[in-house]
C-alpha positions as protocol buffer text, in pm:
chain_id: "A"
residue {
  index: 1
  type: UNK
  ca { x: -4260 y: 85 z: 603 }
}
residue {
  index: 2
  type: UNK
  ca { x: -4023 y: 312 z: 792 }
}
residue {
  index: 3
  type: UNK
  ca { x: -3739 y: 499 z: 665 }
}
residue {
  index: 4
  type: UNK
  ca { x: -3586 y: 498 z: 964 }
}
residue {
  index: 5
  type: UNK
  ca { x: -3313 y: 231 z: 975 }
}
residue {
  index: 6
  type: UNK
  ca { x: -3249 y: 403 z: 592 }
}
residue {
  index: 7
  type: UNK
  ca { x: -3144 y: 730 z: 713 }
}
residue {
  index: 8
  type: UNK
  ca { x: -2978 y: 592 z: 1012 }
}
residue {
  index: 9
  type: UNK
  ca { x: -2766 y: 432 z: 791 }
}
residue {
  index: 10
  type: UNK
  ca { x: -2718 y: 711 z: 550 }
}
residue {
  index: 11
  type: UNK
  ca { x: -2645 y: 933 z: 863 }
}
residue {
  index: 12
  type: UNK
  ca { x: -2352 y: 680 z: 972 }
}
residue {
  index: 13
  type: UNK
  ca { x: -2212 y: 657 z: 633 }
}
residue {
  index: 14
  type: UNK
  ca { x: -2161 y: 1025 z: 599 }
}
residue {
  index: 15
  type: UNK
  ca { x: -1971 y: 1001 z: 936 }
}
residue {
  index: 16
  type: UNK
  ca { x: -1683 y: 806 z: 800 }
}
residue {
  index: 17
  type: UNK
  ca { x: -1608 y: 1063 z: 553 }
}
residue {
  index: 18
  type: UNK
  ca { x: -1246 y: 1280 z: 568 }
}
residue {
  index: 19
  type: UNK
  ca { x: -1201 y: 1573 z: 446 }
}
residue {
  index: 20
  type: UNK
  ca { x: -832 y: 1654 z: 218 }
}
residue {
  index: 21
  type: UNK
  ca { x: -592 y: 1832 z: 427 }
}
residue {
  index: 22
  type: UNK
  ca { x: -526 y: 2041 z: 100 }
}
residue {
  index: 23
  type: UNK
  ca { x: -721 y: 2160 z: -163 }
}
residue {
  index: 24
  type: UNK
  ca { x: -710 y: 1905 z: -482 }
}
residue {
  index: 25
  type: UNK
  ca { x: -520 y: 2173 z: -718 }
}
residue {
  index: 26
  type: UNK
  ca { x: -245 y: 2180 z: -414 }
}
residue {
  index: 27
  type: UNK
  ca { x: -163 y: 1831 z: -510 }
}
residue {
  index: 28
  type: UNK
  ca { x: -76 y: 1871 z: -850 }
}
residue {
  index: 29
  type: UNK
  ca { x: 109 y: 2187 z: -831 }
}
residue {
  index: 30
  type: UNK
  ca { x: 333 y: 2007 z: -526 }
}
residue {
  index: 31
  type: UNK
  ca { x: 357 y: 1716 z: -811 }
}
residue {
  index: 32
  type: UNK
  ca { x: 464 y: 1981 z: -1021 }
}
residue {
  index: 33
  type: UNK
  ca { x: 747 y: 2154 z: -789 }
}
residue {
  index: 34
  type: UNK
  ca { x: 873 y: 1816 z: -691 }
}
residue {
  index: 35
  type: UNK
  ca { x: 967 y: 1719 z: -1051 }
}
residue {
  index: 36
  type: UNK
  ca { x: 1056 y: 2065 z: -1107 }
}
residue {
  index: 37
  type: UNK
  ca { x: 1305 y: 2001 z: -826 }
}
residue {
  index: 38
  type: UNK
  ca { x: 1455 y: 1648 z: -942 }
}
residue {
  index: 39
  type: UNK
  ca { x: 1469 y: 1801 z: -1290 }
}
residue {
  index: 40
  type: UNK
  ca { x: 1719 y: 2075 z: -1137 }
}
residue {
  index: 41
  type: UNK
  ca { x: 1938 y: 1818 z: -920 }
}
residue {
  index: 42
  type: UNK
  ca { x: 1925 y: 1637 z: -1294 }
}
residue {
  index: 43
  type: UNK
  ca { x: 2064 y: 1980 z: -1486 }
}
residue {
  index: 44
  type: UNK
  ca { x: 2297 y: 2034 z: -1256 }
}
residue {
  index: 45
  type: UNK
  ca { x: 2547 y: 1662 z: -1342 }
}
residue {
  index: 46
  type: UNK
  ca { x: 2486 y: 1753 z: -1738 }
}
residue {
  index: 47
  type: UNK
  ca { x: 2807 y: 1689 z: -1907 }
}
residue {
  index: 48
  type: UNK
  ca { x: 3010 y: 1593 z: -1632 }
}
residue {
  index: 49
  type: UNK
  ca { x: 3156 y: 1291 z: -1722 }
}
residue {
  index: 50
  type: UNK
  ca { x: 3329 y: 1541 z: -2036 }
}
residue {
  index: 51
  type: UNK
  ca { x: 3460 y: 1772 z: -1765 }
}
residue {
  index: 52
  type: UNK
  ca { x: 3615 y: 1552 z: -1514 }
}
residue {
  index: 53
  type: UNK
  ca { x: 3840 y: 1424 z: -1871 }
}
residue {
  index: 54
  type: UNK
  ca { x: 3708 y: 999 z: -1817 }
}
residue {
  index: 55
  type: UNK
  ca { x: 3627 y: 883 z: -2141 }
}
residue {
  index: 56
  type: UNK
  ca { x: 3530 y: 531 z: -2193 }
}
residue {
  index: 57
  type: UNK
  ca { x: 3447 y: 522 z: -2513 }
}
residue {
  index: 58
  type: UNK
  ca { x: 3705 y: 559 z: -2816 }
}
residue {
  index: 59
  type: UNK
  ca { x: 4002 y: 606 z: -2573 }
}
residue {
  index: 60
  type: UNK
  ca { x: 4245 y: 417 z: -2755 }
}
residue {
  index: 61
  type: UNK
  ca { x: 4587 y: 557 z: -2741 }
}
């Protein structure tokens, strides 16, 4: 028995592998920045339907 075709086949299966463009830890802390980010653009419109004076609830004059 020959072990050839095996490691032929071994040998093209580890062709087909990719390597990340970033290291895995890069991921998360992007993940992390991002919601950081949308969490700022968030803080930023707190309250802002009480500044601009528009109330819609209990406005009954």
């Amino acid at each position: 028995m020959s072990f050839s075709p095996l490691l032929t086949h071994l040998a093209a299966a580890e062709e087909h592998t990719r390597e990340l463009p970033i290291p895995t830890w890069a991921y998360g802390a992007l993940a992390a920045f991002g919601f950081a980010a949308l969490l700022g653009v968030l803080w930023t419109f707190r309250n802002t339907a009480a500044k601009t004076g528009q109330h819609t609830h209990g406005d009954h004059h």
